[in-house]
C-alpha positions in Angstrom: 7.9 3.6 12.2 4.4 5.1 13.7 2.4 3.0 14.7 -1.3 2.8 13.7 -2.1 4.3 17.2 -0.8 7.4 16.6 -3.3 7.8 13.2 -6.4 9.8 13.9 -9.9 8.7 13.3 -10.6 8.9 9.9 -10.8 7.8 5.9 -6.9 6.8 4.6 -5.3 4.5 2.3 -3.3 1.2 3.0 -1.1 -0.4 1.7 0.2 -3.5 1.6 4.0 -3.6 1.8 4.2 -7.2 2.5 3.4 -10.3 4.0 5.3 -13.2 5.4 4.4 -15.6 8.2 0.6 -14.8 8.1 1.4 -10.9 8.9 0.8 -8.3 6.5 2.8 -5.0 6.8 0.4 -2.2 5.9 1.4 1.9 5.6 -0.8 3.9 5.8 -1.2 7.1 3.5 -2.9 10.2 3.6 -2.7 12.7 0.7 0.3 10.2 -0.8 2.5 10.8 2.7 3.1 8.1 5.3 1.4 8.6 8.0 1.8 5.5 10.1 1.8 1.8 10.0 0.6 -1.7 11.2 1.7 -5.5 11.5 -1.9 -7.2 11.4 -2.7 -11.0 10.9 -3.5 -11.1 6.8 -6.3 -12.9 8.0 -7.7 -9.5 8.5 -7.5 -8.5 5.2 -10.1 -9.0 2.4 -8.9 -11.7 0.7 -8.4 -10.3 -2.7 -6.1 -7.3 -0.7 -3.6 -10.2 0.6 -0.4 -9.2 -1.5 2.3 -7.1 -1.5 0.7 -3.8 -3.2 -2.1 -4.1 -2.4 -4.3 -0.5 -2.1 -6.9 -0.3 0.5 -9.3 2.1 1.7 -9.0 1.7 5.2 -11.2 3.6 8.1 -9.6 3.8 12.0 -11.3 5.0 14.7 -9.4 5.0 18.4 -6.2 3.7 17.3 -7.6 0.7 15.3 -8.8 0.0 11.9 -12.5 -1.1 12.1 -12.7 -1.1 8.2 -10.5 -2.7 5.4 -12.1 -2.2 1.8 -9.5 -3.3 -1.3 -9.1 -1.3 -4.2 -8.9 -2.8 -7.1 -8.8 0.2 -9.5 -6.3 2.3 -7.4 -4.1 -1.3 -7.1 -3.6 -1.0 -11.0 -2.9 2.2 -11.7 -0.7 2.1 -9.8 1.0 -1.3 -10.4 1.0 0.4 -14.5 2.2 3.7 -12.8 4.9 2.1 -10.8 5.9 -0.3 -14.7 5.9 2.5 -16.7 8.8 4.3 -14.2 11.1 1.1 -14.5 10.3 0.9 -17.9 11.4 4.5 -18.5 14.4 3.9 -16.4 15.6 0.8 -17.9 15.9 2.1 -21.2 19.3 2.9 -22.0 20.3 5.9 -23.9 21.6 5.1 -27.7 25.5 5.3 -27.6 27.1 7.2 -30.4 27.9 3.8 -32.0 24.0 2.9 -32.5 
């Protein structure tokens, strides 16, 4: 994994992979690649952005986030995006028989 040091300053996504023991695993995108990562305390978080999921908009500036902003929108579409796959994918094909 890279860690958030390696991330230049700038505007990216998060998000929230998971959380357990009062850390929060976030990636972090930009342009839908990962581009690093960071173990943080969830406290850190905005408290509606603490689950797994989660999409932030997060800001770093010399290796460290000094912004965390959750995206409510963005965390839906894709949670519908990410349903509609399994949905697609857990539909059987008829058999010859049906």
């Amino acid at each position: 994994m890279t860690e958030i040091e390696d991330v230049d300053d700038g505007q990216y996504t998060g998000v929230v992979d998971s959380i357990e023991d009062g850390f929060a695993t976030v990636f972090i995108e930009a342009d839908g690649e990962d581009i690093g990562d960071a173990v943080i305390d969830a406290a850190e978080l905005p408290a509606d952005g603490r689950h797994a999921d989660a999409i932030l908009a997060v800001r770093i500036a010399d290796g460290a986030v000094v912004a965390w902003e959750y995206d409510a929108e963005t965390t839906e579409s894709r949670q519908e995006a990410a349903q509609d796959r399994f949905d697609r994918l857990s539909s059987r094909a008829p058999s010859d028989e049906e």
